[in-house]
C-alpha positions as CSV (number, residue, x, y, z in Angstrom):
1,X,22.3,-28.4,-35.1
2,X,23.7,-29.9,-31.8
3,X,24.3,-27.9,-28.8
4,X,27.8,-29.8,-28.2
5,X,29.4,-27.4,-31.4
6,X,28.5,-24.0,-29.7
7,X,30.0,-24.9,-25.9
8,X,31.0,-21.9,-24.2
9,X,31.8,-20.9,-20.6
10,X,29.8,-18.7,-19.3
11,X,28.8,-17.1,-16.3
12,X,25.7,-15.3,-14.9
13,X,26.4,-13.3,-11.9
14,X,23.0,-11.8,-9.9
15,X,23.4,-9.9,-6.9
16,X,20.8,-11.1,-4.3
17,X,18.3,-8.3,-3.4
18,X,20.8,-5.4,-4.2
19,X,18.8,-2.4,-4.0
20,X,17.8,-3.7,-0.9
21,X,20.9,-5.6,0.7
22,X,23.0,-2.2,0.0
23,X,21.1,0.0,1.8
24,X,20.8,-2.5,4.5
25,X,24.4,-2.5,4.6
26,X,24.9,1.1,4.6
27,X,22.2,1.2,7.3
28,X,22.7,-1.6,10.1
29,X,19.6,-0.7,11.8
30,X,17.8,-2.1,8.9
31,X,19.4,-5.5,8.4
32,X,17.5,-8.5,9.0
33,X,14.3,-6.6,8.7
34,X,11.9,-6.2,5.9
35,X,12.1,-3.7,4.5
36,X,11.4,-2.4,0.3
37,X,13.3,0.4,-1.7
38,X,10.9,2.8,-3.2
39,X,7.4,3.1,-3.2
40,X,5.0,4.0,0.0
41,X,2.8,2.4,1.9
42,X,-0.1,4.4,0.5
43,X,1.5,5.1,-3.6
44,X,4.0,3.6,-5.6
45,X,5.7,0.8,-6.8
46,X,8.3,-1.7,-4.8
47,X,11.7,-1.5,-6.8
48,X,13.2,-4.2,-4.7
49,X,12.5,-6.5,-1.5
50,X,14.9,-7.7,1.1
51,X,14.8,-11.9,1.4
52,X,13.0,-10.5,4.5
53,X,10.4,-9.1,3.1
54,X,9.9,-11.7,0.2
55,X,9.0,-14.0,3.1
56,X,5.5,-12.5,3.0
57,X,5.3,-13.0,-0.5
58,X,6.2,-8.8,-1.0
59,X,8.4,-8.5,-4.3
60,X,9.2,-6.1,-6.8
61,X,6.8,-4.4,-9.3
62,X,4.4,-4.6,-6.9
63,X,2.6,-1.9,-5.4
64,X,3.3,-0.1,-2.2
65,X,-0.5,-0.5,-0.8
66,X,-0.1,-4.6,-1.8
67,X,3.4,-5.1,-0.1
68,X,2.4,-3.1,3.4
69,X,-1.2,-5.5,3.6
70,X,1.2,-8.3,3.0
71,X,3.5,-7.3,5.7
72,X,2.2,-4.2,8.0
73,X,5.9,-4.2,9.6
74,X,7.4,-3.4,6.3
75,X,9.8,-0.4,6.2
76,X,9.9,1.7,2.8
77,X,13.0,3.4,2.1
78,X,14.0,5.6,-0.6
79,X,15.7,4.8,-3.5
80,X,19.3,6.1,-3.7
81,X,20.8,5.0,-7.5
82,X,23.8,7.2,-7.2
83,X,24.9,5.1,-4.4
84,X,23.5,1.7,-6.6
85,X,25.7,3.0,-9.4
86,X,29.0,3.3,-7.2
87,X,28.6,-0.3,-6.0
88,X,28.0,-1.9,-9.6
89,X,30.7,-0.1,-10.8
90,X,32.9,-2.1,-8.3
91,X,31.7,-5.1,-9.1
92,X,32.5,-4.6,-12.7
93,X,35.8,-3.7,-12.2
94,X,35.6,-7.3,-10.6
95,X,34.9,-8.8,-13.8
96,X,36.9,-7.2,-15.7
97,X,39.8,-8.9,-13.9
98,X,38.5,-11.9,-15.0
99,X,37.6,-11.3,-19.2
100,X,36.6,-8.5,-21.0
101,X,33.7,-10.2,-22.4
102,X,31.0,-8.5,-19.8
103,X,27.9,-7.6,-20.8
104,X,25.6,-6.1,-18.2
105,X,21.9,-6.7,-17.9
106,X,21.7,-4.1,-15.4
107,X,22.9,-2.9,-12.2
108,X,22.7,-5.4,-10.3
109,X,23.7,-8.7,-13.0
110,X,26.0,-9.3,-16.3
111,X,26.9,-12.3,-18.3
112,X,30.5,-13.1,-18.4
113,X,32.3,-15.2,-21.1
114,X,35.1,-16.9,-19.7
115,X,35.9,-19.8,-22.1
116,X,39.4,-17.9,-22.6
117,X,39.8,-16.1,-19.4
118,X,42.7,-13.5,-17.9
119,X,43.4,-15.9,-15.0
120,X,44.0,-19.1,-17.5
121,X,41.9,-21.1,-15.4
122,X,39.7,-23.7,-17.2
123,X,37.3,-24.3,-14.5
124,X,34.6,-21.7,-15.1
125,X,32.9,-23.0,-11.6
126,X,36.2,-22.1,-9.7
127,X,35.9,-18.5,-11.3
128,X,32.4,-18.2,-10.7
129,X,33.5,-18.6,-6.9
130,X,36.6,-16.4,-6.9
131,X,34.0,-13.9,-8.1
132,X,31.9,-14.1,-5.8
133,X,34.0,-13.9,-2.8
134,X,35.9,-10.8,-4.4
135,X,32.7,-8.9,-4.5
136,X,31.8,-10.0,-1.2
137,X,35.5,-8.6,0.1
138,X,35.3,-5.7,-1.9
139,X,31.2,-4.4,-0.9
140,X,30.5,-6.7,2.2
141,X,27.2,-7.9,-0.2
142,X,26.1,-11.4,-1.7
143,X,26.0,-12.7,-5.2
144,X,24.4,-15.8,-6.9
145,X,26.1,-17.2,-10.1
146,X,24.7,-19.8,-12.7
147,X,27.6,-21.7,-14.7
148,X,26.8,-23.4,-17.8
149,X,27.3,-23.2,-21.6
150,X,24.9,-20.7,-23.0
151,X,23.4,-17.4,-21.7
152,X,20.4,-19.6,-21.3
153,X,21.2,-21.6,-19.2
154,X,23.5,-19.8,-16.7
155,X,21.1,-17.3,-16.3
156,X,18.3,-20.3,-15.3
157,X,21.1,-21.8,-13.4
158,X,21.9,-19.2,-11.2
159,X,18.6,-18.8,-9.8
160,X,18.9,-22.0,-8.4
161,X,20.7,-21.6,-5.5
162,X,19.9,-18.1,-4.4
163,X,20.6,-16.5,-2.4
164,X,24.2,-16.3,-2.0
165,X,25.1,-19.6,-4.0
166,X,25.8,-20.8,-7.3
167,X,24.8,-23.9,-9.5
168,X,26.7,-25.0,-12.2
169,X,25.1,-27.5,-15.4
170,X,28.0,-29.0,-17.0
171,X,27.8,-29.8,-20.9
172,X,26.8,-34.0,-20.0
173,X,24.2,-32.6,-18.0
174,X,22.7,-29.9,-19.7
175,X,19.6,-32.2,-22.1
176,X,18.5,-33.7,-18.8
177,X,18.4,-30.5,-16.2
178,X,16.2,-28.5,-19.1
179,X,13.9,-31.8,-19.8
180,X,13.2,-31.6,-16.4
181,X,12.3,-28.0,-15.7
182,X,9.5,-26.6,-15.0
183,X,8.4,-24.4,-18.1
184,X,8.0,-21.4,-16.3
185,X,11.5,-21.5,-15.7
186,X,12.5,-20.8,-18.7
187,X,13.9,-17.4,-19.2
188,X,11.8,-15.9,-21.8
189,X,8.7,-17.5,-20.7
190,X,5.6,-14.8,-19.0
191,X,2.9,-15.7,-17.5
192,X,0.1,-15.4,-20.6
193,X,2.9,-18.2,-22.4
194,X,3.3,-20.2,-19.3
195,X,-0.5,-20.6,-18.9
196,X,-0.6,-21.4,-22.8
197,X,1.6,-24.5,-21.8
198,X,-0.4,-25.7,-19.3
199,X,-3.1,-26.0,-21.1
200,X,-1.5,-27.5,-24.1
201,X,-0.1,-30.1,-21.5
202,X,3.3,-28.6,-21.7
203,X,4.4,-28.8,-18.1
204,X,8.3,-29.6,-18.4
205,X,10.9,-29.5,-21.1
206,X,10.1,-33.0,-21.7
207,X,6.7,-31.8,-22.7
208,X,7.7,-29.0,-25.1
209,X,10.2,-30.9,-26.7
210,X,7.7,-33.5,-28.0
211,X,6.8,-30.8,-30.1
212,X,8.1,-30.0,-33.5
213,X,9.5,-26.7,-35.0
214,X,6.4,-26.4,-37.1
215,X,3.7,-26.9,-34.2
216,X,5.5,-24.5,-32.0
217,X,5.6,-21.9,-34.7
218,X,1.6,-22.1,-35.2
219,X,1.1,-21.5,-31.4
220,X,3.9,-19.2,-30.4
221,X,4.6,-17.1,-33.5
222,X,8.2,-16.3,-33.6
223,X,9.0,-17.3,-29.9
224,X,8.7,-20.8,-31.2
225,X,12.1,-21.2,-32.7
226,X,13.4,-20.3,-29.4
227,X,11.4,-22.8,-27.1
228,X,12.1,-25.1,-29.9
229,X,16.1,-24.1,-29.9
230,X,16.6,-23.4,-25.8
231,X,15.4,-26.9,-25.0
232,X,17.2,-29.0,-27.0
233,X,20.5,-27.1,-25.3
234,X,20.6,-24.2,-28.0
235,X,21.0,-20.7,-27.6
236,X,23.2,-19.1,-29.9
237,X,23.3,-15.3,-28.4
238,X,26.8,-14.5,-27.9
239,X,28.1,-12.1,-24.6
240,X,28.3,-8.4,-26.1
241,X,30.4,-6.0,-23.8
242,X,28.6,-3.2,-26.3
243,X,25.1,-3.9,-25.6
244,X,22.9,-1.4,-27.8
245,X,21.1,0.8,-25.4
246,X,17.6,1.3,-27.7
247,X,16.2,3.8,-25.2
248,X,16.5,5.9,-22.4
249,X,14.0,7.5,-20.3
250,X,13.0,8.8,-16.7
251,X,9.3,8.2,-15.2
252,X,8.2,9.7,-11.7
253,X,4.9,8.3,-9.9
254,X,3.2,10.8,-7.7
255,X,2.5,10.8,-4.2
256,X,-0.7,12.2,-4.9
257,X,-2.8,11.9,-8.4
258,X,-2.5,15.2,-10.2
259,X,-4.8,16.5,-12.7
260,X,-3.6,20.0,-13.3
261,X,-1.8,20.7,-16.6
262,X,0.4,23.3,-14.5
263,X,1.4,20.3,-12.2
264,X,2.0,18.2,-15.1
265,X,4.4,20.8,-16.9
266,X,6.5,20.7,-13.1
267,X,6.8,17.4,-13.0
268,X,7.6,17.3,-16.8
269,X,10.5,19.4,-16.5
270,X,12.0,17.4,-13.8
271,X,12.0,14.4,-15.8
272,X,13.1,15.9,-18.8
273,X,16.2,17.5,-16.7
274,X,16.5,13.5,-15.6
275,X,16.6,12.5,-18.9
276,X,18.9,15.3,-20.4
277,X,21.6,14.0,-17.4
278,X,21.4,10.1,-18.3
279,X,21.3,11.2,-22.4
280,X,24.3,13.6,-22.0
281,X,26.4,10.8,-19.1
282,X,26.2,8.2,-21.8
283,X,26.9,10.6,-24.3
284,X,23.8,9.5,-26.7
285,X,20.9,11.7,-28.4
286,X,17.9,10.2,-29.9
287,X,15.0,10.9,-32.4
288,X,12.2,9.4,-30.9
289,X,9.9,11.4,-27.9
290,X,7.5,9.2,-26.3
291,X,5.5,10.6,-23.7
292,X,3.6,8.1,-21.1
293,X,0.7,8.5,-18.9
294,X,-0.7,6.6,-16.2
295,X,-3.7,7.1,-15.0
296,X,-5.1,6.2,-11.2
297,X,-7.3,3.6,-12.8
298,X,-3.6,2.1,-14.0
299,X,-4.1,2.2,-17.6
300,X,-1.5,3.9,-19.5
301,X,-1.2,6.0,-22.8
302,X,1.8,7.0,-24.8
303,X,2.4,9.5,-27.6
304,X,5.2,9.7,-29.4
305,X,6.9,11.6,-32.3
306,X,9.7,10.8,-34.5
307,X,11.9,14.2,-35.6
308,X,14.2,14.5,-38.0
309,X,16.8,15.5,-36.2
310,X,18.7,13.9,-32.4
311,X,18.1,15.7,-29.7
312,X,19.6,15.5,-25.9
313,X,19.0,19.1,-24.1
314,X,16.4,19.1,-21.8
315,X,14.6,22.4,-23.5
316,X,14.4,20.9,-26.3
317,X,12.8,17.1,-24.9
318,X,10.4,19.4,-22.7
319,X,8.8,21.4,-25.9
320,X,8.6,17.7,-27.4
321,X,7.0,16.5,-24.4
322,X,4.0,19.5,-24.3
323,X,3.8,19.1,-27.5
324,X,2.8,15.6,-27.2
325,X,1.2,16.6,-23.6
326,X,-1.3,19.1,-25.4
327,X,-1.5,16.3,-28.5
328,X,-5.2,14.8,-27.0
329,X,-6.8,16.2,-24.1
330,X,-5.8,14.3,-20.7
331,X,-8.1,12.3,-18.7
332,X,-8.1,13.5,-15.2
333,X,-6.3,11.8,-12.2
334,X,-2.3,10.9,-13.5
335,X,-0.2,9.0,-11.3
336,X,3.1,8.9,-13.2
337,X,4.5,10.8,-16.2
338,X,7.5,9.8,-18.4
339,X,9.4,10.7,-20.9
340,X,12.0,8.5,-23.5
341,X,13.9,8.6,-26.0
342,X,14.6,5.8,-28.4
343,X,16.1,5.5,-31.7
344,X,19.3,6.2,-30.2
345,X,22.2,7.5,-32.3
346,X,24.6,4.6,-31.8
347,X,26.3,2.1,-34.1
348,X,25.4,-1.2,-34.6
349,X,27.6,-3.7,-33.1
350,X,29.4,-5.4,-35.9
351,X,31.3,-8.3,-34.1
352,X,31.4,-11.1,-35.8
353,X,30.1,-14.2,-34.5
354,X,32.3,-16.6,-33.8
355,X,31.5,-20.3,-33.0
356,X,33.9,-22.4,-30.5
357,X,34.3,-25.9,-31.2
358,X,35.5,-28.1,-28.4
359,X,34.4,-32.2,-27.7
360,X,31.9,-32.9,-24.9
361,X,34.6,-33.1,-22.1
362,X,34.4,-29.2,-21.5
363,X,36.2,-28.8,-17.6
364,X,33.1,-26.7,-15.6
């Protein structure tokens, strides 16, 4: 297998900071300040960091308490995902200008096939651009792009050059740029496999592709095929505009811990009134409950419980939800609560995959 007979054109766009960057644009007292969406400086979790902020080493995931020790002039602001929503739906309108082959990672980023685009423009690098100055005309806010020909590797690439730049790795580049990264560059790679690595002397993609199919099998399982694939250029995984949502849920963390079952069943019902308007706005129902617990000591539990029957109304997820609340008695002291819903009743995406051969002179 040769990476040269599955070229394609594709294009990773990542908005830099969004959460962040849009309310800092929809609040100019806040720009060029450090500031986090979500969280608090006593609870919580940081959803996103302005560039700002990431300057002290605050990012997201992390918690509140963390991010304010880090930077005590850190200003938490609350999360507003309707307004999120309305800007990423812009920005895919963008791209739909462009192909129709989007598929969207999430708000804020989306993969875009653009080896036959709607502008006839062989120069996927020149898109890539154009893109990113239409969204900057259209929402006032910044996006990266990486350029390359696999999802791989455009989503690597576009990291590069953030924030607001892109970096493209033509086909006649593409063996030596991934022989020469750093391992835990590699999309796919967590820390627990990236410190697995290092240990085995496997530092660059030069160092993991000394390594046969077989050996990295025995030490990562399944994963193996895919550091053995992804280095050598390979990566197969076509851009779906139907992605195959495979849950849904809502979660809230609590400004306080709670240990009251009546205080649980509140908060439950909010979340399962959350979940009830995100089932019904994709218009999906599921089979699956799962219930999840966080405790203040940070460990988690879930329960979960597999009907015979799809369910969406928010009546019926809360019964599920005591039901699995009341399941096992509940330690005291919760921080967050959650409910999702998984095995989704949606339809397998049937396109067939199709393979584009082209020579190794493939315009980027």
């Amino acid at each position: 297998m040769d990476f040269r007979d599955y070229l394609r054109k594709i294009i990773h766009v990542d908005m830099d900071a969004f959460y962040a960057s849009v309310e800092q644009l929809d609040n100019p007292s806040l720009r060029g300040k450090a500031i986090v969406v979500g969280g608090s400086s006593d609870r919580g979790v940081v959803a996103a960091a302005s560039y700002e902020a990431r300057k002290f080493g605050v990012k997201s995931a992390m918690s509140g308490k963390l991010a304010k020790r880090l930077c005590p002039e850190l200003i938490f602001v609350k999360s507003n995902f309707d307004r999120y929503r309305e800007i990423s739906e812009q920005i895919r309108s963008i791209f739909f200008e462009y192909t129709d082959l989007v598929e969207p990672l999430s708000l804020d980023e989306a993969y875009l096939d653009v080896t036959h685009n709607k502008k006839g423009n062989p120069s996927a690098t020149q898109l890539a651009t154009e893109i990113r100055k239409r969204i900057k005309e259209k929402t006032g806010l910044n996006a990266s792009a990486g350029i390359s020909i696999n999802k791989f590797i455009a989503k690597v690439a576009s990291d590069i050059n953030k924030p607001n730049g892109q970096k493209t790795i033509p086909p006649e580049e593409v063996i030596s740029f991934l022989e020469g990264l750093d391992v835990r560059k590699f999309h796919g790679v967590g820390k627990v496999t990236q410190e697995k690595m290092y240990k085995m002397g496997i530092f660059t993609g030069a160092d993991l592709k000394k390594y046969n199919l077989a050996d990295l099998e025995d030490k990562f399982g399944k994963s193996g095929k895919h550091y053995y694939q992804v280095v050598r250029g390979i990566h197969l995984s076509e851009v779906k505009p139907n992605r195959i949502r495979k849950s849904l849920g809502a979660e809230r963390t609590f400004s306080e811990n709670i240990s009251s079952e009546i205080f649980m069943l509140e908060r439950l019902e909010q979340i399962a009134a959350e979940v009830e308007r995100r089932l019904k706005s994709k218009d999906v129902a599921g089979k699956t409950i799962t219930l999840k617990i966080k405790y203040s000591d940070f460990s988690i539990q879930t329960r979960s419980k597999t009907l015979a029957y799809y369910i969406s109304s928010k009546s019926l997820l809360l019964e599920e939800a005591k039901n699995l609340l009341y399941q096992e008695e509940v330690r005291e002291s919760v921080r967050l609560l959650g409910i999702s819903v998984a095995n989704l009743n949606t339809e397998k995406d049937s396109a067939s995959k199709a393979k584009v051969n082209v020579q190794l002179k493939f315009p980027f």
